[in-house]
C-alpha positions in Angstrom: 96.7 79.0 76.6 95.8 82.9 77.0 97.8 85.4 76.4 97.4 89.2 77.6 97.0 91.2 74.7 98.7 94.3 76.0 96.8 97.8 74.5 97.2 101.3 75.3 96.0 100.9 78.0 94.5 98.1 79.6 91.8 97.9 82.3 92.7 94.6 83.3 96.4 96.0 83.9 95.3 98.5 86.3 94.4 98.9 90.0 93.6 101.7 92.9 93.4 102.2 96.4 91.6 104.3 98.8 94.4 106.1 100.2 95.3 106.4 103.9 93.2 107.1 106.3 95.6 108.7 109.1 99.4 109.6 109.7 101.7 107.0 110.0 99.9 104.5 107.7 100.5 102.8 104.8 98.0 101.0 102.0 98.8 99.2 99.0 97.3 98.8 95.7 96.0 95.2 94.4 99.0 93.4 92.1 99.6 93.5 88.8 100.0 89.9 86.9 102.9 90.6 84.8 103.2 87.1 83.5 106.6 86.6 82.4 106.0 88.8 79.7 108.4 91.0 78.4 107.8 94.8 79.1 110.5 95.8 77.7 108.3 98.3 75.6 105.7 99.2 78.3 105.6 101.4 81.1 103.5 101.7 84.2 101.9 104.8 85.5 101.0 106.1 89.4 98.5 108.8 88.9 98.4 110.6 92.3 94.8 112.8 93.1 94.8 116.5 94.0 94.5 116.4 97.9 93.1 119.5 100.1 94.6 121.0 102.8 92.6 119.3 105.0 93.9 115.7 103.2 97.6 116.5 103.1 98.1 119.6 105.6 101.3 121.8 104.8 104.1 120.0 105.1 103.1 116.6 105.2 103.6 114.3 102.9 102.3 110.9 100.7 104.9 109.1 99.1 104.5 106.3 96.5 106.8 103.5 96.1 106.7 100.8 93.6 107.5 97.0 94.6 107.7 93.8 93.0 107.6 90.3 94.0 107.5 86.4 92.6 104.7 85.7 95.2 101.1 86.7 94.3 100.9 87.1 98.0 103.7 89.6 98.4 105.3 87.7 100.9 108.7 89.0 99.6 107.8 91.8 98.5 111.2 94.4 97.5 111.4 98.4 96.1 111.8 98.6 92.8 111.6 102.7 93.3 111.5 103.7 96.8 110.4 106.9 96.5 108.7 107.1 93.0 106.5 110.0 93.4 105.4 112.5 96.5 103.0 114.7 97.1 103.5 117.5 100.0 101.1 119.7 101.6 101.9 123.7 101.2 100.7 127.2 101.0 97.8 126.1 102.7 96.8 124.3 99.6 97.5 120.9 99.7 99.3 119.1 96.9 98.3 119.0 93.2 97.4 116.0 90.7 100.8 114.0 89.7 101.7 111.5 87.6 104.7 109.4 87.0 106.0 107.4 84.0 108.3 104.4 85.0 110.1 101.7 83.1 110.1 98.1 84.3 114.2 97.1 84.9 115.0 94.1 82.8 114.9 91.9 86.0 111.2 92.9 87.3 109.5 90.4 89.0 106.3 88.8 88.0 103.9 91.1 90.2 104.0 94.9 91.0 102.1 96.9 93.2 102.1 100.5 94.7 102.4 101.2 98.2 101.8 104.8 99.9 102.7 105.5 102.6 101.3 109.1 104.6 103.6 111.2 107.0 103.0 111.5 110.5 100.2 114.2 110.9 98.8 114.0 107.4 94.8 114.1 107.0 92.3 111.6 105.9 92.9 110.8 102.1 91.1 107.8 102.1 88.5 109.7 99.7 90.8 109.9 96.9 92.2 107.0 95.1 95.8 106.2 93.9 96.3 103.9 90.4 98.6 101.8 89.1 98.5 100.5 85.3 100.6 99.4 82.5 100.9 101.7 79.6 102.6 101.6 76.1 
């Protein structure tokens, strides 16, 4: 039997996703195999990239929720943080970089995943990539 060895940071603990491509959309992130291990000392992180104006008009908005679910499929697939993170367009700037540190509840299911979802009128993001992973 294998187990995950779980470092810093691990690249087999991470994933991205293009994101969006139009308003009104939503994408999701590959899962992450948690195993059954216990996390109880680990963390995940949702790095969110810089988006233009023309990505993420003023605003609009991409928001990042974190779900878990016993099926590999994500057939029943349930919010652990609805909104987690979000990015809004303003000043004609877009939306900075962001990041987010979250710890796993005690009853987290065996796989995770990010979805994002992109408001109404927001721009083509699909350029720029979200990620998930599992940090110490």
């Amino acid at each position: 039997m294998t187990t995950k060895n779980f470092r810093r940071k691990d690249a087999a603990l991470a994933v991205e996703t293009p994101l969006p491509n139009a308003g009104n959309t939503s994408v999701f992130t590959g899962g992450l195999d948690l195993d059954g291990k216990a996390l109880a000392d680990f963390e995940l992180l949702i790095s969110a990239p810089a988006l233009t104006s023309t990505e993420l008009p003023d605003g609009q908005t991409e928001t990042y929720e974190l779900q878990h679910a016993d099926n590999s499929d994500f057939s029943d697939a349930s919010s652990i943080y609805g909104q987690v993170l979000q990015q809004t367009g303003a000043g004609g700037a877009g939306a900075p970089a962001a990041t987010k540190r979250v710890r796993l509840p005690s009853d987290v299911k065996r796989y995770v995943r990010l979805k994002i979802s992109s408001s109404a009128t927001a721009g083509d993001a699909s350029g720029k990539k979200a990620k998930l992973e599992v940090v110490a």
